[in-house]
FILUM-594195 format. One record per residue (C-alpha): x, y, z; residue in three letters. Coordinates in nm, 2 decimals. Example, Ala and Ser with C-alpha at 12.3 -4.5 7.8 and 13.67 -1.06 7.14 Angstrom:
% FILUM-594195
east:1.23; north:-0.45; up:0.78; residu:ALA
east:1.37; north:-0.11; up:0.71; residu:SER
END
This chain:
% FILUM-594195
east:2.11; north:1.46; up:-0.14; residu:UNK
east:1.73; north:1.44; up:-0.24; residu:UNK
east:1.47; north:1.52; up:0.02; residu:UNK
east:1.11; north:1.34; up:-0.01; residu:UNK
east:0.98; north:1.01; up:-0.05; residu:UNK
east:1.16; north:0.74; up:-0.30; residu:UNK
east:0.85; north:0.61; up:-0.45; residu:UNK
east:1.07; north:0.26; up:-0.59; residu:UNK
east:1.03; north:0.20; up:-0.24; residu:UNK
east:0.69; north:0.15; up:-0.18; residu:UNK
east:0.66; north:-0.05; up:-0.53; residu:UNK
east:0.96; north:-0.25; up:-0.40; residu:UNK
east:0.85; north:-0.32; up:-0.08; residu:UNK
east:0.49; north:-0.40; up:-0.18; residu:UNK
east:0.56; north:-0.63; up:-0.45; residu:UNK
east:0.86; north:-0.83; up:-0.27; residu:UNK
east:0.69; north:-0.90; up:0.07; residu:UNK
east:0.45; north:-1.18; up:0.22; residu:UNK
east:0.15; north:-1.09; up:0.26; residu:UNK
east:0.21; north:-1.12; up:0.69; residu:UNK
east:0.52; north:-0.90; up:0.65; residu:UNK
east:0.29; north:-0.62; up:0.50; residu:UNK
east:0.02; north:-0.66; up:0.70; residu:UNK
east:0.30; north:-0.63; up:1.02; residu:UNK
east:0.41; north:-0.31; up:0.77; residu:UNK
east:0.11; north:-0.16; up:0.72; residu:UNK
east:0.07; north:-0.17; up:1.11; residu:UNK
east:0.37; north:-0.02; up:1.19; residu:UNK
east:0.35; north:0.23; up:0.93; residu:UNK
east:0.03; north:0.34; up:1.08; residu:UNK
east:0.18; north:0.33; up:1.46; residu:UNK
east:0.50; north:0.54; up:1.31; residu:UNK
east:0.32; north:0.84; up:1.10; residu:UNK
east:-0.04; north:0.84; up:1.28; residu:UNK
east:-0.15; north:0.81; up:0.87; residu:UNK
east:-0.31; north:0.52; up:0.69; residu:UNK
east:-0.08; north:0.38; up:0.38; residu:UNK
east:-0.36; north:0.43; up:0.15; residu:UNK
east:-0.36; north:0.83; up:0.20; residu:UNK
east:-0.01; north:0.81; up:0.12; residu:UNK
east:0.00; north:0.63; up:-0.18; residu:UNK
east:-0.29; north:0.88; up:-0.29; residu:UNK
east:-0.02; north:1.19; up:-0.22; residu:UNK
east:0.27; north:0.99; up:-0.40; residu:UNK
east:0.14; north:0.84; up:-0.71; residu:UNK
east:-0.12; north:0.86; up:-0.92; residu:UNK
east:-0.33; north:0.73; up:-1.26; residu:UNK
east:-0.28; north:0.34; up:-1.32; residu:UNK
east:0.03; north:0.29; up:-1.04; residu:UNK
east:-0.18; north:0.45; up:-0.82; residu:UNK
east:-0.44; north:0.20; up:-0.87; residu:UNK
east:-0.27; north:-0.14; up:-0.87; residu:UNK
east:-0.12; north:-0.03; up:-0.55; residu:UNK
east:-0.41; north:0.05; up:-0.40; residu:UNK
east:-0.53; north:-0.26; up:-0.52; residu:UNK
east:-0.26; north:-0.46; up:-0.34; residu:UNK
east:-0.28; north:-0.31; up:-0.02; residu:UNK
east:-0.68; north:-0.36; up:-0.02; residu:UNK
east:-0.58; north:-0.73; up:-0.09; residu:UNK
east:-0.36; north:-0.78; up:0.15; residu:UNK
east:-0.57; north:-0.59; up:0.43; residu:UNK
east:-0.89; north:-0.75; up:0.37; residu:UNK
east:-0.84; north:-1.04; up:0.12; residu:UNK
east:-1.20; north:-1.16; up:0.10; residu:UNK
east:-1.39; north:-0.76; up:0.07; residu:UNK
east:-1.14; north:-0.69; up:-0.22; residu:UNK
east:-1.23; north:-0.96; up:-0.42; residu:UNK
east:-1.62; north:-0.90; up:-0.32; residu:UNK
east:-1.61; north:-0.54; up:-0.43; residu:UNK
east:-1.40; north:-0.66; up:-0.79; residu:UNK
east:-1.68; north:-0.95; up:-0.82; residu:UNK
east:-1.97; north:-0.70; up:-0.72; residu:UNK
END
């Protein structure tokens, strides 16, 4: 009976799946909506959450540039 998005959703999803299933997500979602996951996640959450999940779809987009920008 609730319109919007169900935010357990994305946390669900992006803490349960392999790293190829989200990448194959990510793709799809982007195909789908014409919009980026990241912009998203920025309209949906926010603070600490926010962050962490930002941090796991950096990760699982471009493994090796996340951890350069953490290290740098």
């Amino acid at each position: 009976g609730k319109t919007g998005t169900d935010e357990s959703k994305f946390i669900t999803v992006l803490c349960i799946r392999s790293f190829a299933q989200l990448r194959a997500t990510f793709n799809e979602y982007e195909t789908l909506t014409g919009k980026k996951i990241e912009d998203d996640l920025s309209k949906e959450f926010s603070g600490s959450t926010l962050k962490v999940l930002q941090g796991i779809v950096k990760s699982i987009k471009d493994r090796q540039g996340y951890f350069a920008a953490i290290l740098h």
